[in-house]
ChimeraX commands (.cxc) that place a marker at each C-alpha (Angstrom):
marker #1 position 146.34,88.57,20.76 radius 0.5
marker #1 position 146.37,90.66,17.47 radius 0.5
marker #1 position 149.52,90.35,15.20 radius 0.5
marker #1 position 150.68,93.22,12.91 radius 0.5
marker #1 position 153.30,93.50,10.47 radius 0.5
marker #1 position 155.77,96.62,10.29 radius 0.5
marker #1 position 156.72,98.07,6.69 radius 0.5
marker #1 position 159.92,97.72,5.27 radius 0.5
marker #1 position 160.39,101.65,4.94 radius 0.5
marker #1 position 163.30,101.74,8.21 radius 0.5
marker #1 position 165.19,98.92,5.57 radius 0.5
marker #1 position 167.94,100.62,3.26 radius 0.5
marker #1 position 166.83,99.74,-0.02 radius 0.5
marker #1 position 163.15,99.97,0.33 radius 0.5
marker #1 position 161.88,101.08,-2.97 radius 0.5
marker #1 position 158.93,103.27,-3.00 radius 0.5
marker #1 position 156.72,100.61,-4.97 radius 0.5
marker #1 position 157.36,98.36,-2.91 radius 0.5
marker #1 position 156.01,100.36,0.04 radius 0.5
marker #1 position 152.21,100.39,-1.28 radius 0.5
marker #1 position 153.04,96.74,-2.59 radius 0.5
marker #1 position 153.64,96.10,1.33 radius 0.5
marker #1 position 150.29,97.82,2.72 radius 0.5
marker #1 position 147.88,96.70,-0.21 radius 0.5
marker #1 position 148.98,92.93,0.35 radius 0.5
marker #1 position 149.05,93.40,4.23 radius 0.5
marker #1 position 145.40,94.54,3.76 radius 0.5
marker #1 position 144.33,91.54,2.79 radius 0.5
marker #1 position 145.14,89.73,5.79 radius 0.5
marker #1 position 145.50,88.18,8.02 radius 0.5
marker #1 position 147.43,90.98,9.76 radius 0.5
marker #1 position 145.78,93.66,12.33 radius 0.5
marker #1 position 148.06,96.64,11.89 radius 0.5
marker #1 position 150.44,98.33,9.48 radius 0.5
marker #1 position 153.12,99.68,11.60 radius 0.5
marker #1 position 156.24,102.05,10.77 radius 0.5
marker #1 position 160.26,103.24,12.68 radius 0.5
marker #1 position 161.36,106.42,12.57 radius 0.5
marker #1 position 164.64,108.08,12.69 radius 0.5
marker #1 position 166.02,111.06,11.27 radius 0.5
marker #1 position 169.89,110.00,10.20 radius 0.5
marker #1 position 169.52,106.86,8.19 radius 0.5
marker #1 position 167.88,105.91,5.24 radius 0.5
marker #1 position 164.38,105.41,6.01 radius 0.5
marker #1 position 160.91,107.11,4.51 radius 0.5
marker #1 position 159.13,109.31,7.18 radius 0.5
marker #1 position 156.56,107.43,9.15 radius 0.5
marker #1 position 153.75,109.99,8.59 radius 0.5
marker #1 position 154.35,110.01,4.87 radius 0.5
marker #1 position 154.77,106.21,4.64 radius 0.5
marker #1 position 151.65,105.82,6.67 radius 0.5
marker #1 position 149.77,108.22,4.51 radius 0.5
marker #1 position 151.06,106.50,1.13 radius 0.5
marker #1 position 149.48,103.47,2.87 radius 0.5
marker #1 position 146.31,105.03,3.85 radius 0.5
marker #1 position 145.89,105.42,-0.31 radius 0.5
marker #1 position 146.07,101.86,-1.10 radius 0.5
marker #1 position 144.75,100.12,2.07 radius 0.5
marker #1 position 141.00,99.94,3.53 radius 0.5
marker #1 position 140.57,97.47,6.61 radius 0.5
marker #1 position 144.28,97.39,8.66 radius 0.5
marker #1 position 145.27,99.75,11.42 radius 0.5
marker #1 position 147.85,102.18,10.44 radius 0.5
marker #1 position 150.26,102.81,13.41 radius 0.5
marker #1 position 153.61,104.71,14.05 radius 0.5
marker #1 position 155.87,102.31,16.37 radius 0.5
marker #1 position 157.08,104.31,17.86 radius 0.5
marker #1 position 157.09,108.13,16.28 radius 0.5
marker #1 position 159.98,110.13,17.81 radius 0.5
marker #1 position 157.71,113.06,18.37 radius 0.5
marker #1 position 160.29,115.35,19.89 radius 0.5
marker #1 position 162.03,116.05,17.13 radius 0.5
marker #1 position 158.88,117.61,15.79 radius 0.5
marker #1 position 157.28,120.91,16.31 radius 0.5
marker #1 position 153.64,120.45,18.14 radius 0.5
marker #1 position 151.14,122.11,16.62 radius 0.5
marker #1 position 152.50,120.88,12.45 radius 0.5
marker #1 position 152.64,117.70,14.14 radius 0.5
marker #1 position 148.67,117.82,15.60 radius 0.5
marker #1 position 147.98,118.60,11.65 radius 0.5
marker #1 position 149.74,115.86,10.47 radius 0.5
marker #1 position 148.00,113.16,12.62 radius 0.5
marker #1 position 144.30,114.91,12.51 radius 0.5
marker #1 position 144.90,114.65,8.19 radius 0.5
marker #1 position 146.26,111.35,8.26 radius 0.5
marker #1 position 143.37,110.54,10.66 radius 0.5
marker #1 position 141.49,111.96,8.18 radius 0.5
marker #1 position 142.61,109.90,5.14 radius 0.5
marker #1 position 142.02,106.52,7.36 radius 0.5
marker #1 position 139.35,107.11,9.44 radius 0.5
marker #1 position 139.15,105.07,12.75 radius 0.5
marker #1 position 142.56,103.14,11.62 radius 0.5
marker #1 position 144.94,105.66,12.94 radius 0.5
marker #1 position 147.21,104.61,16.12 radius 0.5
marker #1 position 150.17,107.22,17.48 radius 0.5
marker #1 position 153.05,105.70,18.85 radius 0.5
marker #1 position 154.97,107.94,20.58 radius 0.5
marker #1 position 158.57,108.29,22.48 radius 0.5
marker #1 position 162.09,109.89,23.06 radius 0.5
marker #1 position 163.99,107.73,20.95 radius 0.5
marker #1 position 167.35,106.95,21.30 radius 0.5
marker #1 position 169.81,107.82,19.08 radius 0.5
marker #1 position 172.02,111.29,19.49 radius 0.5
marker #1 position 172.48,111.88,16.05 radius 0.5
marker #1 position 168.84,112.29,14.85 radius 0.5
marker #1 position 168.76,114.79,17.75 radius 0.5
marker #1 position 172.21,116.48,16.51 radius 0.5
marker #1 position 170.49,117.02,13.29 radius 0.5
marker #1 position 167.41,118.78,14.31 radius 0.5
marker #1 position 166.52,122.16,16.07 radius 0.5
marker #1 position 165.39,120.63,19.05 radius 0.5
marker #1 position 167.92,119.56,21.79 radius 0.5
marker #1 position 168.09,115.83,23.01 radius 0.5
marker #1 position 168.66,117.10,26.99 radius 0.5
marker #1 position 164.94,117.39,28.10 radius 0.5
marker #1 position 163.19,115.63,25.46 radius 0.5
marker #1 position 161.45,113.50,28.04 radius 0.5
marker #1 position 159.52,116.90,29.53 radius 0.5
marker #1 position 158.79,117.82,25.66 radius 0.5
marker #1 position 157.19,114.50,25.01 radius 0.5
marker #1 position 154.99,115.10,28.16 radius 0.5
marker #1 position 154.17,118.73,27.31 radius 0.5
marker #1 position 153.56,117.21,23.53 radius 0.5
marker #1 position 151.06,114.91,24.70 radius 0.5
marker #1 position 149.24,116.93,27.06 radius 0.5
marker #1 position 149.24,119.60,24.14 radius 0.5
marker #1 position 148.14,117.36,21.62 radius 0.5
marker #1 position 145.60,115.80,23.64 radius 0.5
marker #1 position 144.04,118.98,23.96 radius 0.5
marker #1 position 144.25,120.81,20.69 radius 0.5
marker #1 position 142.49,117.57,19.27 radius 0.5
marker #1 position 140.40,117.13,21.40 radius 0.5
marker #1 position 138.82,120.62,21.25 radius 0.5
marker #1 position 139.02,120.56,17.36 radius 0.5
marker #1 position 141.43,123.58,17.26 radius 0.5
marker #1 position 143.27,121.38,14.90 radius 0.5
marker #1 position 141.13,119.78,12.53 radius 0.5
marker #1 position 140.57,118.02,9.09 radius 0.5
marker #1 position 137.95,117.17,6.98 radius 0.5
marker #1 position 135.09,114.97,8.26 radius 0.5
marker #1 position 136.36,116.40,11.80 radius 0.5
marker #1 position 137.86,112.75,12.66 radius 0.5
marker #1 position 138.68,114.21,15.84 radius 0.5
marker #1 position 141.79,112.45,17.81 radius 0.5
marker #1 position 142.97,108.60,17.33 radius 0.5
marker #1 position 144.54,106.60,20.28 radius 0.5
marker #1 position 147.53,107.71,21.31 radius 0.5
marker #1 position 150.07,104.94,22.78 radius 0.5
marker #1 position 153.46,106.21,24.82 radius 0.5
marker #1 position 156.73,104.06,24.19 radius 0.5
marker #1 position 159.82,103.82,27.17 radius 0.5
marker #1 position 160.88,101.02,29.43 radius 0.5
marker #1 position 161.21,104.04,32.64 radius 0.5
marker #1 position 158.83,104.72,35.21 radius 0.5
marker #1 position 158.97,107.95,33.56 radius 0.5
marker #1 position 157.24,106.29,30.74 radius 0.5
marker #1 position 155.24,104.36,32.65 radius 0.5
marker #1 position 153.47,107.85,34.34 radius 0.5
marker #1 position 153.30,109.59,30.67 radius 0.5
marker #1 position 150.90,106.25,29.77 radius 0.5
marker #1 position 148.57,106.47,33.12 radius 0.5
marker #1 position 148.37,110.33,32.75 radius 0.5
marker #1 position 148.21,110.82,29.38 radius 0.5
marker #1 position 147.78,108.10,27.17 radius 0.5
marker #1 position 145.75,105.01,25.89 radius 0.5
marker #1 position 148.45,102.55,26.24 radius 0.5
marker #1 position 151.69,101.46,25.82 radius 0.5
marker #1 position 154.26,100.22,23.41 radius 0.5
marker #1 position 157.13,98.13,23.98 radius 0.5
marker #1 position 160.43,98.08,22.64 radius 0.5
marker #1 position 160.69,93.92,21.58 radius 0.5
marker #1 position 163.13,92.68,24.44 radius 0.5
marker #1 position 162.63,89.12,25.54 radius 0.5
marker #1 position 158.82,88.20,26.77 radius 0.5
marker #1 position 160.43,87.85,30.54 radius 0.5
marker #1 position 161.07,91.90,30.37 radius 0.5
marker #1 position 158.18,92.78,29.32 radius 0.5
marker #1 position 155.94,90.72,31.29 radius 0.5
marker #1 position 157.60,92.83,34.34 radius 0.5
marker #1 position 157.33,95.92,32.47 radius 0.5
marker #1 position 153.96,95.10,32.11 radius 0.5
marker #1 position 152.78,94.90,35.49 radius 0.5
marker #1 position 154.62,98.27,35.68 radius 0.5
marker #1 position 152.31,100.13,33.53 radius 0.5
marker #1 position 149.00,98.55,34.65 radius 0.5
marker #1 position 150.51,99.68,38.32 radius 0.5
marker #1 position 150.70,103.21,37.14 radius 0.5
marker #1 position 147.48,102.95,35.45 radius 0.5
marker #1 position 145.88,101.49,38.78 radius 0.5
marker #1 position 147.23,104.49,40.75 radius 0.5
marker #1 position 145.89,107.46,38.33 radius 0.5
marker #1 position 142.68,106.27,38.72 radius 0.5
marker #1 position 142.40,105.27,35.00 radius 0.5
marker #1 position 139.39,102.62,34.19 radius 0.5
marker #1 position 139.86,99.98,32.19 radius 0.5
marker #1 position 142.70,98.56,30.58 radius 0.5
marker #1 position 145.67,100.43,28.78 radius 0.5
marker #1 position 146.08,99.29,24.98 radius 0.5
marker #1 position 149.54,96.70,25.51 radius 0.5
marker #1 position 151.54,96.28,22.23 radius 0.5
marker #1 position 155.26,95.21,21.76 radius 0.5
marker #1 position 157.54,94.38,18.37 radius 0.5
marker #1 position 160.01,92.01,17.34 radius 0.5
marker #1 position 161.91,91.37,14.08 radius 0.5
marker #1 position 162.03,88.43,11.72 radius 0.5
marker #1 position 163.03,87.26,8.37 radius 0.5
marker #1 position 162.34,83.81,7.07 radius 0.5
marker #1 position 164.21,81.55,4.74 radius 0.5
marker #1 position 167.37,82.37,3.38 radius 0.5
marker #1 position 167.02,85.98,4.68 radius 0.5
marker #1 position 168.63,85.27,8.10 radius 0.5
marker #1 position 172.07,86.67,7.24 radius 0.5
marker #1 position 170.85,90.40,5.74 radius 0.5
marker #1 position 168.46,90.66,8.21 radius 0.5
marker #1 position 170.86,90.07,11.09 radius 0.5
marker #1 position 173.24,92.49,9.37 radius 0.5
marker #1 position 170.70,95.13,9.16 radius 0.5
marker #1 position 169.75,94.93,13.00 radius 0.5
marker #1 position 173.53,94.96,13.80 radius 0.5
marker #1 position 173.98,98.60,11.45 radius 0.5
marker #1 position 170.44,100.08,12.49 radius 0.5
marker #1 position 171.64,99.24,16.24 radius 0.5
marker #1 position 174.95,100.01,15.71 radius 0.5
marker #1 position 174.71,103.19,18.27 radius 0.5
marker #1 position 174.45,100.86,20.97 radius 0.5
marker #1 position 178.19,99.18,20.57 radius 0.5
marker #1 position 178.40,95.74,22.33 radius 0.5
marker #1 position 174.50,95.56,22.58 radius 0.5
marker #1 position 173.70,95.68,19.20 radius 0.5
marker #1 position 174.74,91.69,18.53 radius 0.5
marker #1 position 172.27,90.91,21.88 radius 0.5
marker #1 position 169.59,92.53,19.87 radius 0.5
marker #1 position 170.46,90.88,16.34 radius 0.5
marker #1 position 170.78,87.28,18.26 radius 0.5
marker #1 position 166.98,87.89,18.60 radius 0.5
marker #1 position 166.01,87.98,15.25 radius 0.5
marker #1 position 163.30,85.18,14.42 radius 0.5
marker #1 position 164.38,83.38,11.83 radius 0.5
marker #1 position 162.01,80.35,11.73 radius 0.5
marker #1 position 158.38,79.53,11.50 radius 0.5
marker #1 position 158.98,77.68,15.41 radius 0.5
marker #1 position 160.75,80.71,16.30 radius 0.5
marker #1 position 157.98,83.21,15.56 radius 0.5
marker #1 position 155.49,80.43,17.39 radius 0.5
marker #1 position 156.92,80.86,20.54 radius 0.5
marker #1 position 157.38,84.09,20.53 radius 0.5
marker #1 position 153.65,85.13,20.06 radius 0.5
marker #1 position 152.72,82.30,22.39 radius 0.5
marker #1 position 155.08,83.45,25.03 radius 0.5
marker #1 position 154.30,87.41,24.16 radius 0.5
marker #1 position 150.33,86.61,24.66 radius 0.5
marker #1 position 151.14,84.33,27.82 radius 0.5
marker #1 position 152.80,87.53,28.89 radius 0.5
marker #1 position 149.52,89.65,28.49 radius 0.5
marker #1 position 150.19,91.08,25.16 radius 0.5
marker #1 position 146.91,92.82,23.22 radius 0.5
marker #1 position 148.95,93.18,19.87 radius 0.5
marker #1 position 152.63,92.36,18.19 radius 0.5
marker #1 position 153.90,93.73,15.63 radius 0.5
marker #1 position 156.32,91.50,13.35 radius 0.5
marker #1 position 158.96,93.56,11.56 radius 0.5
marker #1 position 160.87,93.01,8.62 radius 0.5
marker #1 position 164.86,93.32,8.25 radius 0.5
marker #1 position 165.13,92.32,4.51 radius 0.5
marker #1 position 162.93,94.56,2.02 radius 0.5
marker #1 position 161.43,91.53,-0.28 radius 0.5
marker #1 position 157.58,91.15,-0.67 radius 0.5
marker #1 position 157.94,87.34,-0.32 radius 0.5
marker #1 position 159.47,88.48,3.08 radius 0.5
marker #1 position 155.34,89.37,3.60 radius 0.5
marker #1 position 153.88,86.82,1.95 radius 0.5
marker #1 position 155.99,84.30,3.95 radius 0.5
marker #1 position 154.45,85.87,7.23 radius 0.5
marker #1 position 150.84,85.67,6.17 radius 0.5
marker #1 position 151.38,82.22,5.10 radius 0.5
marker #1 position 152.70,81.14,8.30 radius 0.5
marker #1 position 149.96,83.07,10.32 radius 0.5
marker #1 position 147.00,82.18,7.81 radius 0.5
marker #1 position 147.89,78.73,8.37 radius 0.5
marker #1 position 148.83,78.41,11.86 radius 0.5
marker #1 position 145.58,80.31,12.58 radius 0.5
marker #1 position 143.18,77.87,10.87 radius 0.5
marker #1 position 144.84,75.11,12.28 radius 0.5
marker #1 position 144.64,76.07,15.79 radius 0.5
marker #1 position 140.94,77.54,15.24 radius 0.5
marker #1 position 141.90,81.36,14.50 radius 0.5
marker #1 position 143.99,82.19,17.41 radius 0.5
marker #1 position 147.85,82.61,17.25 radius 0.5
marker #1 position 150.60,81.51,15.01 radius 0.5
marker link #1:1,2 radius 0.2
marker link #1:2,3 radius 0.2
marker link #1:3,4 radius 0.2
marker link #1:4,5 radius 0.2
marker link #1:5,6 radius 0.2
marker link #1:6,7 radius 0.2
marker link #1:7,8 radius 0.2
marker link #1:8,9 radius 0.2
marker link #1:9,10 radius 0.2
marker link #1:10,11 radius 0.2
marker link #1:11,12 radius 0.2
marker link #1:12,13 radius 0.2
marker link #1:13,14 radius 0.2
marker link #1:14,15 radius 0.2
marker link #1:15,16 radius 0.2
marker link #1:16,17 radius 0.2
marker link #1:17,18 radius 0.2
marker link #1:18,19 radius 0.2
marker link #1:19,20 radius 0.2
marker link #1:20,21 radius 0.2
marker link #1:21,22 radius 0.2
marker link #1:22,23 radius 0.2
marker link #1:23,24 radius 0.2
marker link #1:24,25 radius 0.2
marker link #1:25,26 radius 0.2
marker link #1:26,27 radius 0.2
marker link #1:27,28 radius 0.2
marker link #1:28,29 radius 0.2
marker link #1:29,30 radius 0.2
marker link #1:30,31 radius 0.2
marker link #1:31,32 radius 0.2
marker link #1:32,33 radius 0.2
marker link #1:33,34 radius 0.2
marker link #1:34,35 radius 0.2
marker link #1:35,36 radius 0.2
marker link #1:36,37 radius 0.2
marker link #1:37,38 radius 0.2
marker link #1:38,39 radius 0.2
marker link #1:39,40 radius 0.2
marker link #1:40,41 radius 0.2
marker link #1:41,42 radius 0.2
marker link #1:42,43 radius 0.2
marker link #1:43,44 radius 0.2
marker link #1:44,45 radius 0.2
marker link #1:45,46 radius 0.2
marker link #1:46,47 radius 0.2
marker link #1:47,48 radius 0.2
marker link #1:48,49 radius 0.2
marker link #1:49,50 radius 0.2
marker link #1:50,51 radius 0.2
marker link #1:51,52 radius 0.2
marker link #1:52,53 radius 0.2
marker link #1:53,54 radius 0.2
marker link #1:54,55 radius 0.2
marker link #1:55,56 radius 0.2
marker link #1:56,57 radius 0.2
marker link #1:57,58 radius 0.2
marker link #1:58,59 radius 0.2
marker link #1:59,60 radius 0.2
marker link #1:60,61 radius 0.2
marker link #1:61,62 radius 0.2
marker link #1:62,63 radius 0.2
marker link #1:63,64 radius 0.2
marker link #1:64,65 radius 0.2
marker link #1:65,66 radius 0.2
marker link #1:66,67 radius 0.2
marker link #1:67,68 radius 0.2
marker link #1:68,69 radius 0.2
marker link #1:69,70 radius 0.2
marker link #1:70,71 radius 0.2
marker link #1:71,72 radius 0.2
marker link #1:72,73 radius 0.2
marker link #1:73,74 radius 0.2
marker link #1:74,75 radius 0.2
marker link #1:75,76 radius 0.2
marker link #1:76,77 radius 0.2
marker link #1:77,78 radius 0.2
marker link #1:78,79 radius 0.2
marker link #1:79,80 radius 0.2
marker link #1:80,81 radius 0.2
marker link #1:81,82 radius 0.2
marker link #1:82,83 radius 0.2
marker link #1:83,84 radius 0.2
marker link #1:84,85 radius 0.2
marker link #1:85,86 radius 0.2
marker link #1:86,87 radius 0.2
marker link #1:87,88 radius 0.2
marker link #1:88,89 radius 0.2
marker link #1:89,90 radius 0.2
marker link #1:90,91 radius 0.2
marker link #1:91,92 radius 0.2
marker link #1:92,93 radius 0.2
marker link #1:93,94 radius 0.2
marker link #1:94,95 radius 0.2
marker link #1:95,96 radius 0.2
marker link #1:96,97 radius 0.2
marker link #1:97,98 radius 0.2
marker link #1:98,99 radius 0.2
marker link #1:99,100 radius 0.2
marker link #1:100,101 radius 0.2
marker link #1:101,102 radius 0.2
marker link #1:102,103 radius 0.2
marker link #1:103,104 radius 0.2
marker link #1:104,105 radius 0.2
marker link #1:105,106 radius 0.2
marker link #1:106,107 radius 0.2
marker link #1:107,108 radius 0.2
marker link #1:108,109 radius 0.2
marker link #1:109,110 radius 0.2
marker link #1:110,111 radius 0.2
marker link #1:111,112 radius 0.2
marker link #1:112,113 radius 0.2
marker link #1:113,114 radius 0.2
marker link #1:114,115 radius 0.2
marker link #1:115,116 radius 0.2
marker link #1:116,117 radius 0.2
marker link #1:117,118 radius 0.2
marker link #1:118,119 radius 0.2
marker link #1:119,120 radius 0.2
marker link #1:120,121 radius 0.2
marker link #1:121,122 radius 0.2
marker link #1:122,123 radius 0.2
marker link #1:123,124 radius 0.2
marker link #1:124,125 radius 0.2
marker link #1:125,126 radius 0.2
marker link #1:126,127 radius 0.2
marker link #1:127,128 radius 0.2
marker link #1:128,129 radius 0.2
marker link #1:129,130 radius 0.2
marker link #1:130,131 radius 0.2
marker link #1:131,132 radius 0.2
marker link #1:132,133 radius 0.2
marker link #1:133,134 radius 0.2
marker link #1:134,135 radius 0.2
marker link #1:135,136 radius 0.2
marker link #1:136,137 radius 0.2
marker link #1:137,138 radius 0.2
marker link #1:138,139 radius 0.2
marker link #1:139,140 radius 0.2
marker link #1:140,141 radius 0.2
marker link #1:141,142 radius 0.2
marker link #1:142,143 radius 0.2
marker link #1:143,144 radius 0.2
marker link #1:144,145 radius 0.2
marker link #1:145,146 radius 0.2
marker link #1:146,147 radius 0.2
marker link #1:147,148 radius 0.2
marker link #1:148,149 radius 0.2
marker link #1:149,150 radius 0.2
marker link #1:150,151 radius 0.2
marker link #1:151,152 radius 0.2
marker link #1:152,153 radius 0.2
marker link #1:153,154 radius 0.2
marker link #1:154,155 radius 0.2
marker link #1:155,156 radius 0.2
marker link #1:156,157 radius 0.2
marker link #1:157,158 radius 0.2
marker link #1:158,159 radius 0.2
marker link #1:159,160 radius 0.2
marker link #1:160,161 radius 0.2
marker link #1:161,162 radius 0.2
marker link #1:162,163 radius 0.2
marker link #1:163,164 radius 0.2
marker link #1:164,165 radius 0.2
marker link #1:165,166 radius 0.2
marker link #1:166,167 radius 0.2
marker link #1:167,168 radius 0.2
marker link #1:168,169 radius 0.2
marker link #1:169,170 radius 0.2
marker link #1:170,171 radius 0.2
marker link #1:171,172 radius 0.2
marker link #1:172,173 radius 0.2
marker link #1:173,174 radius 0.2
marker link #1:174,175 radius 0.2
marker link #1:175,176 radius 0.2
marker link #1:176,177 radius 0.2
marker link #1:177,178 radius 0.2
marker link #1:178,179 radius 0.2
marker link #1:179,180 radius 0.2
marker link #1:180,181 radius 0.2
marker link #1:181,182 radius 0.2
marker link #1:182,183 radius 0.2
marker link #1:183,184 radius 0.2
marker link #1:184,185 radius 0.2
marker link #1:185,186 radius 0.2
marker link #1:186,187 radius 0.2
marker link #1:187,188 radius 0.2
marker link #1:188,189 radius 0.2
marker link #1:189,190 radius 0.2
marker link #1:190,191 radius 0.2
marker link #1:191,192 radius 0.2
marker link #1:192,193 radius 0.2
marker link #1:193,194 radius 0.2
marker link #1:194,195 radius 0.2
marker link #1:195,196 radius 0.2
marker link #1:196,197 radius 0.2
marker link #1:197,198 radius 0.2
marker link #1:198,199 radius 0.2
marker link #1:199,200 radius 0.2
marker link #1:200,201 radius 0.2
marker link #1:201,202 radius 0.2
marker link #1:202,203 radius 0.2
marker link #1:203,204 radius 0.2
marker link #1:204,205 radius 0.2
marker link #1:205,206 radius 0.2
marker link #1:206,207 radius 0.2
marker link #1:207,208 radius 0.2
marker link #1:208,209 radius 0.2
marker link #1:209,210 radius 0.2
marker link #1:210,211 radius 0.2
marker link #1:211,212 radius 0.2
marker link #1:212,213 radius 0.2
marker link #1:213,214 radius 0.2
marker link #1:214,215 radius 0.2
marker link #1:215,216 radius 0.2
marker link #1:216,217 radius 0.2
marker link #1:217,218 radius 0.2
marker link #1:218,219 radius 0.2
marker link #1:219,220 radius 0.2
marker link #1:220,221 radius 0.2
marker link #1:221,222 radius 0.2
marker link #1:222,223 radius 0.2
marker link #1:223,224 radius 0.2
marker link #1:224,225 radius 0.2
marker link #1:225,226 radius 0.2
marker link #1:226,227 radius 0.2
marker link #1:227,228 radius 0.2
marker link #1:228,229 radius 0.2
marker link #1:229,230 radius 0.2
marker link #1:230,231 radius 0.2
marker link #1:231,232 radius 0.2
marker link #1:232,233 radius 0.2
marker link #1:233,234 radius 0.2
marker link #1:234,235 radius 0.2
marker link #1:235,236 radius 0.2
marker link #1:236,237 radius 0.2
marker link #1:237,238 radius 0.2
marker link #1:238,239 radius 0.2
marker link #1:239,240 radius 0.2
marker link #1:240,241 radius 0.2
marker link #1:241,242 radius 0.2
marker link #1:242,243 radius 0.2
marker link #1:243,244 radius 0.2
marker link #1:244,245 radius 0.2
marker link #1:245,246 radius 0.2
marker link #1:246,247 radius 0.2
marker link #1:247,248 radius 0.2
marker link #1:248,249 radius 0.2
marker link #1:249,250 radius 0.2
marker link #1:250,251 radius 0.2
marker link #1:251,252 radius 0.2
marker link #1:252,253 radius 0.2
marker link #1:253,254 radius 0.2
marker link #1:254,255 radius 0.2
marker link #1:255,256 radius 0.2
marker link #1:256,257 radius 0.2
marker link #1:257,258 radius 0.2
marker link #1:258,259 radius 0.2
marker link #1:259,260 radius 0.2
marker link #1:260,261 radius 0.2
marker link #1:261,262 radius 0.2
marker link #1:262,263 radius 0.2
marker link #1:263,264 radius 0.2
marker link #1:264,265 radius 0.2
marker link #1:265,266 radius 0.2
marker link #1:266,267 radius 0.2
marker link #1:267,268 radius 0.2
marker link #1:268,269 radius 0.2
marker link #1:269,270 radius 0.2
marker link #1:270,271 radius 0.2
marker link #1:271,272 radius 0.2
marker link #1:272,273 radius 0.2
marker link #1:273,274 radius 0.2
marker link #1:274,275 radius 0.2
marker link #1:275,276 radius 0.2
marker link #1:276,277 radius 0.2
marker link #1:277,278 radius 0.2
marker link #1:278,279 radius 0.2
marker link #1:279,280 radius 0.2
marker link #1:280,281 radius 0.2
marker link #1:281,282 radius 0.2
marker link #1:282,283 radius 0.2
marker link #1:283,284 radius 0.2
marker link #1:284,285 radius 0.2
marker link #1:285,286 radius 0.2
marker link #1:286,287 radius 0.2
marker link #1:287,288 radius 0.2
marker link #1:288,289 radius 0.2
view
């Protein structure tokens, strides 16, 4: 199993230096992927213009929007935005996309939240085809990256088999997903899809004496839930055995890829990370933390 690392730009406080601080140090390893949020009403940078400030400073990880919630955005604008930023990273370019959750990012935009499932299908199927026919193209015709649906629904579940290349989970415990899981290789299995669909999931962390903002941020950011929001700040990985068993029981689970994100915005936050999977890695013979 791959492990990734999420950017700090969903983190109020995130200073713009420290965004292309983030990418050019996760570059050098020893993560797989670069991954971004997105919401609308809170303080975050926009996950196609954080990716693309990435794309500048970074040349080996996979850039990836976890999840992008592409509803809110009009379709064709949207094709352009991933064919350029496909473009500026060529063959490192992952779309995550989904619903989201939240009311109020859909109060703020021109596009209604009633329906927004059918848009995201229509916006798939759309984008699918625009890219792949070139109508929407950039330089060095980079043509269309993978494209990865997000949801916990069977709803979800049939957007992956039919129109996607995998799927991307929302971080609850490895139990849930492993069910989920089976789910989405089910739907696969009965569209007649060969292969495998890409799996991916998240989780949050922050290490050493970060524990307290961090849990504070996931209990604001999830604040829209009410009495949920402490169930999702009580998983917060706090500790180098922590994060261990939870990639051991995420790949158990049949995970391809997690992606670590942080709740505190503080390079060392990073460096802390790599450390932990640099070293776990060599000591177990390059596999998992």
């Amino acid at each position: 199993m791959q492990l990734g690392v999420g950017l700090p730009t969903a983190v109020p406080g995130c200073p713009p230096e420290l965004l292309t601080a983030w990418a050019r140090d996760a570059d050098r390893g020893p993560f797989a992927a670069l991954a971004t949020l997105d919401r609308v009403v809170y303080e975050t940078i926009e996950p196609m213009v954080a990716l693309a400030a990435a794309a500048a400073v970074t040349e080996r990880i996979e850039l990836l929007t976890c999840i992008l919630i592409s509803p809110l955005r009009e379709t064709s604008t949207l094709a352009k935005q991933v064919v350029s930023l496909h473009a500026l990273a060529p063959g490192r370019l992952t779309i995550g996309m989904s619903i989201g959750a939240r009311g109020d990012d859909y109060d703020r935009s021109e596009f209604a939240k009633a329906g927004r499932g059918d848009r995201l299908t229509e916006q798939l199927a759309a984008m699918r085809s625009v890219l792949d026919e070139g109508a929407v193209s950039a330089p060095g015709h980079p043509g269309a990256p993978p494209v990865l649906v997000g949801g916990g629904a069977g709803s979800s579940f049939s957007r992956v088999a039919q129109l996607a290349d995998g799927w991307i989970h929302n971080g609850s415990p490895p139990r849930v997903f492993e069910r989920e899981v089976a789910e989405v290789r089910a739907a696969w299995a009965d569209a007649g899809r060969v292969g495998e669909p890409q799996i991916r999931s998240m989780a949050y962390y922050a290490l050493g004496d970060a524990a307290t903002a961090g849990r504070d941020y996931l209990l604001d950011y999830y604040a829209f839930t009410g009495a949920f929001a402490p169930r999702i700040a009580d998983g917060l990985l706090t500790s180098p055995l922590e994060i261990r068993e939870y990639v051991q029981a995420y790949e158990d689970a049949g995970c391809d890829q997690l992606l670590l994100f942080p709740t505190v915005p503080v390079l060392e936050q990073l460096h802390a990370l790599a450390d932990l999977v640099g070293s776990s890695r060599s000591a177990q013979g390059g596999s998992h933390p």
